[in-house]
Every structure is written in C-alpha cells, then in structure tokens.
N, C-alpha and C positions, 0 to 999 in steps of 0.2 A: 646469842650474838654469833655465835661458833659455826651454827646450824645455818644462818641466813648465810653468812661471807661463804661458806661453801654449796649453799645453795646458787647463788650470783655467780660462782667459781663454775662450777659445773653447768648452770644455763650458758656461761662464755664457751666454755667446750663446745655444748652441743646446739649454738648458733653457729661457731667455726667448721665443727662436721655438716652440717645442713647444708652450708657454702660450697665447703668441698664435695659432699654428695652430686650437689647442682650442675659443679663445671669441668667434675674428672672427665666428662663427655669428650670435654674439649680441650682439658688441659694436660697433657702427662706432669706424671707425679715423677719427681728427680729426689734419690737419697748420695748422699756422700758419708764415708767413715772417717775418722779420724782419732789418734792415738796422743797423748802427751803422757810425760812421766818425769818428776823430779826424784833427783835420788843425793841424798843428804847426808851427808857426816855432821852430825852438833857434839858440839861439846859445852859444860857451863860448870860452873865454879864460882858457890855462891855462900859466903860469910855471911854468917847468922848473926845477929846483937847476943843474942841467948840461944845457945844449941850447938849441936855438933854443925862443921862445913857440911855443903853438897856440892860433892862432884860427880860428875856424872857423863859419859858419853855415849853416842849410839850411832850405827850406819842403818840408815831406813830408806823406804821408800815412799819418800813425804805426798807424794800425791802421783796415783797411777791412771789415769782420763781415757774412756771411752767413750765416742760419742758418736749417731748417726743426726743428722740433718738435711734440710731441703723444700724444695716448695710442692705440697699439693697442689696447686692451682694458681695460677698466674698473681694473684692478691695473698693466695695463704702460704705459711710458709712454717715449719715445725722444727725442733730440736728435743732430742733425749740426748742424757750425759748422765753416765756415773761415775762415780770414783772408789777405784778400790784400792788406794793405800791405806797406810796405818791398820791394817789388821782390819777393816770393816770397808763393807760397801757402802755406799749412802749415795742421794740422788745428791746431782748440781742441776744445771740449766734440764726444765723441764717444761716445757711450755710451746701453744701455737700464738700465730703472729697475724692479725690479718691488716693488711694494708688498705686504708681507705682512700689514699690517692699517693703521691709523689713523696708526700714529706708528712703524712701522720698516719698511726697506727694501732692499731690496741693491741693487748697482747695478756694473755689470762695462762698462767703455770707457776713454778717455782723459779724465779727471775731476782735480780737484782736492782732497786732503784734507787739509792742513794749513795753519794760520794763520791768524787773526783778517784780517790782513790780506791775506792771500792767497785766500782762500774770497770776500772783499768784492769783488764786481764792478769791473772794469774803472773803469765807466760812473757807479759812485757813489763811488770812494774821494777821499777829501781831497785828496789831490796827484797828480800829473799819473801820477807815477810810484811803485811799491811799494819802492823803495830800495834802499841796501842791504843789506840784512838780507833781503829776499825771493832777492839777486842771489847773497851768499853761502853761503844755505843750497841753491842751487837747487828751492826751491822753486817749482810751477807744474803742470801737467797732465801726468800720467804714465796709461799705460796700469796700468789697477788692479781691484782687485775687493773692493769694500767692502760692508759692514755695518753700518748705521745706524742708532740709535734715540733715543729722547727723548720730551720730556714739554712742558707749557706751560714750563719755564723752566730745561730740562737738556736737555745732548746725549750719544750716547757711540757713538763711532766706530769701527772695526777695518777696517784695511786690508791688502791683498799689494799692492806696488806693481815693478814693472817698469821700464821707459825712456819715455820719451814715445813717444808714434807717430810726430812727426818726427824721433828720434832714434836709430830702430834700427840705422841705419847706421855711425853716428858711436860708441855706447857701445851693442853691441847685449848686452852681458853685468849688466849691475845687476837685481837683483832685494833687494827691503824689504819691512819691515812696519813697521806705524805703528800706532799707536791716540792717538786725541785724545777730551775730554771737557769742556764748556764746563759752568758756572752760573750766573742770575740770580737772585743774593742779592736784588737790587732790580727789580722791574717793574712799574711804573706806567707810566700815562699820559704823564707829562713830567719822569720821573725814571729812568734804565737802571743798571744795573751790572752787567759781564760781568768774570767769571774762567771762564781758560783753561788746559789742559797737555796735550801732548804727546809723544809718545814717535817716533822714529825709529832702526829699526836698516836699514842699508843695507851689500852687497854690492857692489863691482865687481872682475870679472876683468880679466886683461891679456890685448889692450896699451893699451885707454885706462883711464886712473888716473881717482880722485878729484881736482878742483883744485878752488879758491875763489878766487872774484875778485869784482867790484863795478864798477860806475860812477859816479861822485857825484851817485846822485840824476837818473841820466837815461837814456834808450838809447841817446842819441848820443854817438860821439865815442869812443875808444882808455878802456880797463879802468887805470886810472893807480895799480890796488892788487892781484895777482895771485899767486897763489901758483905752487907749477909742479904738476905732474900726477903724485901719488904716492902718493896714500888706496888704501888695498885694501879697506877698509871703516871707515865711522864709525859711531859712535853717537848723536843730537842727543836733547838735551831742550831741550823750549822753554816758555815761562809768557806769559801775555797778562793783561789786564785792560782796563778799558776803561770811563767812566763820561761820560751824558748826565746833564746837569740844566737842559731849557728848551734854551736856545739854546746854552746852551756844553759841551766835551764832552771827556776827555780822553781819551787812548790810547799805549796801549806794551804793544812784545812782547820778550824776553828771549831766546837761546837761547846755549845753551853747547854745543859738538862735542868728542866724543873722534874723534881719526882715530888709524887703525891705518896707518901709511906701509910703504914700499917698504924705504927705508932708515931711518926714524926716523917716532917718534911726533907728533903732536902734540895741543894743546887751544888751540879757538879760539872765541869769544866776540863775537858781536854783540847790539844793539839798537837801539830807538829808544824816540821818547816827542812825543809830539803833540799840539796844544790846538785849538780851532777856536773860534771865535764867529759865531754867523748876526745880524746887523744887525738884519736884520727880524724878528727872534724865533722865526723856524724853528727845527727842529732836526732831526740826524740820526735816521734812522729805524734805529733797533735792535729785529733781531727774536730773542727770546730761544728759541725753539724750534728756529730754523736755528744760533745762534750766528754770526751775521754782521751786516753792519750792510748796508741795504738802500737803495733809491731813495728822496730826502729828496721831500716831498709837498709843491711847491710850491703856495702855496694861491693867491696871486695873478697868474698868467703874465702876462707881456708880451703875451700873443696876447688879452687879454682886457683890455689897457688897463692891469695892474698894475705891480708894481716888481720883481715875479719874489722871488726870494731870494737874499741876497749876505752871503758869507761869506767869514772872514779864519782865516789858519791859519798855525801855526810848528809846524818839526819839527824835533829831531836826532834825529842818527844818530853810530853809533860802531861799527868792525868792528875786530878785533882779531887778526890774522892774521900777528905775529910770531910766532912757534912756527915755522912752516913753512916750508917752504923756497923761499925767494924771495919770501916775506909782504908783509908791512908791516901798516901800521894805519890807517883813515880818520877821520876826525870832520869833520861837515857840520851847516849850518845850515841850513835853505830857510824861504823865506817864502812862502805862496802866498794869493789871492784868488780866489774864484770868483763867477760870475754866472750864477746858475741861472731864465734865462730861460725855461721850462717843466722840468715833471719830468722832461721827455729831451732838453732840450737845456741846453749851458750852455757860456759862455765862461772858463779858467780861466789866469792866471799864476803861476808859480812862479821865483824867484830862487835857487839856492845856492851859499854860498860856503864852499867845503871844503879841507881840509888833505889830502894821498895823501903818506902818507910809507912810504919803501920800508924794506926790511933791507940793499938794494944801494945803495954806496955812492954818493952822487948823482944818485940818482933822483926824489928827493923832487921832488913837482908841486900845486902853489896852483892852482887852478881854481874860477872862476867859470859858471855856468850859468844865462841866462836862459831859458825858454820860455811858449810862449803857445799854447794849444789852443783851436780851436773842436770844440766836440764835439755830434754830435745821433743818434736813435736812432728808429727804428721799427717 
C-alpha cells in the first residue's frame, strides 16, 4: 500500500516537472526567503495522585522556520521549509502546487489538510499552542496529494495522505483519505462565520499501531494522558465553526474517532471551544476562500509609535480517551494574552490549569503550565 501512495506521490512530482520543464521557456521562475522563530520560556508544575511532583522549566527555541518559495511557471508554484528548533531539523511545508484555473488546484508534498485549526498558521493562532485535540488526532503535515477547490465563501478538499516525511522511519506503513469542506453563511467586512466537516479514514500496518496521547496545552514536558499502541485503522469525523464580530471572536472544533484495535475496539471524542477579545478593536482576519483564519492586520505598530494590538483569549479543551487501553481523559483551561506588536511579530502568554486523569490506577496528574513567547517573522 506504502509502495503505490508513493508511487502516485512521485508520478505527481514528475507530471509537475514536465509542466514546468514545458513553460520555463516562457515563464521566469521567482524564489522569495523567509525566516520565523518562536522563542519560549515554559514552566509546569504537575501533582501526581502517586509519585514525586514535576517541576520543571526551560528557555528554548520552540520552533526556528526557514523557508524558500515561489512560482516556476505562471500555473506551478513550490515551497520548501524546515525547521530547526528543539535540537533537531525536520521538514514542514514541502510540496509543488499546480493550478488548474482561478479557484482549484492540486497539490502533491508534505502539506496539511485538515482542521480549522490546524490548516491556521503557526504564526497567527490564538494560543501558543494547537492543544489537544490537534495532539490527539494526530493531526499536522503528512506526505499527501490533494485536490482543491472553492469559491469566494466555500471550500472542498480531497486528499491520499501517507506519513509525514519525518516519519517514514518510525510508521512507514499509514496510508488515508480525507475529504474536508468549509462555508461562510456570513462574510462581511467586520462580521465572519465559518462552518466546517471532515472526514478521515486512516490505515496502519504492524508493528507500529495507532495511539492517542496529548499534552496539557503544550509541547513541553511527559504526555500525562496516553493510550497504548493498538488502532489498525480508525475512522475520524470532525465539525468546526467559528464566528468574528468586530473585535471578539469565537471558535470550536469537535471530532469523534472510531478505532478498529489489535485486541479491542474503541471510540474516542475530543474538543475544544475558544473566545478572544482584541482591546484595541482589531480583529482576526478570516478568509473565507482558504477556510482558515489568517495574519491579524495590525493597523498601528509599535514601530511607528502605535499601541500595536492586544488581545485576551480563554480556551477549553476536553479529550476523552477512556475506551482505550491505557486512556484516560483530560480537561484544561488556558488563559492567554497577546501583544501584537507589528503584523509579524508579537509577544504572547498562556496559563493552564488542567485535570490528566488516567484508567490506571494512580496515575492521575494536576498540572499547571505557564509559557511566554516572543515570536517574530520575515
């Protein structure tokens, strides 16, 4: 199965070169560079039911982005991006793009295609971190070959998706299909409303299984809600929504998992649900075409004497992962602030205080998580 999805991966490439081969004649080839870098102080403090506390902090450099992109050819158009925070390189956006007219596209690399909040940049989402609900659906950039289209205020997506590129090693047998579809009932000016669904069916061979695990709302620090390793294949559906009015905004995505286990079934359930207020009367920028939510347009920067834009945001979260073997269930609070000192840079805090209760007996762990990001982009 492993051998076809990247045979199909690879014929995509080299029908996209063939293309470009065709019209470099006539086309010039444009590249742009670009840099991003979060740099993070966490802290967490987490009460064990049974065991010693963990505390623990670190100043890192939670994700360091380099990336070149641009169009071969008036239709084709390419991205490479690595990342070398955390001690290790690893690819992100890798992939060509070719346009078959105004509003659809295909598009074959290591790409992302599912979720409101997963599809939403890095660089513009609300809290530091995509939670968990991004953590336990594994969601994130897989090698893929998708089909795109839409309209001013509808999307409709179909995917093959594969492993990540940095993950051939580790699970080199997953192969899925996905298809997602967004709409904006509402699009104005200073009024948004997005509904979202998707579909996910996913494969893996043995010997690495399906698991689902989390962290409260952070990348640092031990997974305190884990299942063990024994999905042979699940099924996700998941539903989004999402509404701007002015400066305040709100958001939540839903999914529900059927897993097919090794020795037993299970069904498992997360969410979340999110508000924001911009102080200064900003607002996030949703673009209803892409179905994501994009760089907020800070109108007065600090670099020009302004007060930038500052905004306040709660979220929960809730993962439901008794079913499975070796589950548990989370439920977390976060508070966070941010200070968008120009449209690419901005200082952010987030607090949460979460519940990890296990199925194992005395495992249950209270944790706290502060962090604090400077974040800037070029």
């Amino acid at each position: 199965m492993r051998s076809r999805f990247c045979a199909a991966a690879l014929a995509g490439f080299a029908v996209s070169g063939a293309a470009a081969g065709q019209a470099l004649a006539q086309d010039t080839p444009t590249i742009e560079f670009g840099m991003r870098a979060f740099v993070d102080y966490v802290e967490i403090d987490a009460e064990r039911e049974v065991g010693d506390e963990l505390n623990d902090d670190d100043i890192r450099l939670r994700l360091g982005r380099l990336w070149a992109e641009g169009d071969l050819t008036e239709k084709l158009s390419y991205k490479a991006e690595i990342d070398f925070g955390l001690e290790e390189i690893v690819w992100q956006d890798v992939f060509l793009s070719y346009a078959l007219n105004d509003t659809s596209k295909v598009t074959v690399g290591n790409i992302k295609t599912l979720s409101l909040e997963n599809l939403t940049s890095d660089a513009v989402t609300t809290f530091m971190e995509r939670g968990p609900y991004n953590d336990v659906l594994g969601l994130g950039r897989l090698v893929s070959l998708e089909a795109k289209t839409g309209g001013d205020n509808w999307t409709a997506a179909a995917a093959v998706t594969g492993e990540s590129l940095n993950d051939v090693d580790t699970h080199p047998q997953e192969v899925g299909v996905s298809l997602r579809g967004t709409f904006a009932p509402i699009n104005e000016d200073r009024q948004k409303a997005h509904l979202g669904a998707w579909v996910r069916q996913r494969d893996r061979d043995a010997p690495s299984r399906l698991n689902y695990r989390l962290r409260p709302n952070t990348n640092f620090g031990p997974r305190f809600v884990s299942t063990s390793s024994f999905g042979e294949a699940d099924t996700t559906l998941g539903l989004e929504a999402a509404y701007v009015h002015g400066p305040f905004a709100v958001q939540g995505e839903w999914a529900h998992v059927d897993v097919d286990g090794t020795t037993s079934d299970a069904q498992l359930n997360t969410w979340y649900a999110s508000g924001s207020w911009f102080l200064t009367g900003h607002m996030r920028n949703y673009s209803a075409k892409n179905g994501r939510f994009e760089r907020v347009k800070v109108e007065n920067p600090v670099t020009k004497g302004g007060l930038g834009a500052i905004e306040l945001a709660l979220r929960y979260d809730n993962a439901d992962l008794s079913e499975a073997p070796g589950g548990g269930e989370y439920s977390g609070w976060t508070v966070g602030a941010n200070w968008h000192l120009t449209s690419n840079t901005r200082v952010m805090f987030n607090y949460t205080d979460s519940e990890n209760d296990s199925v194992a007996p005395g495992a249950d762990v209270d944790a706290e998580v502060a962090q604090v990001r400077f974040q800037f982009e070029f």
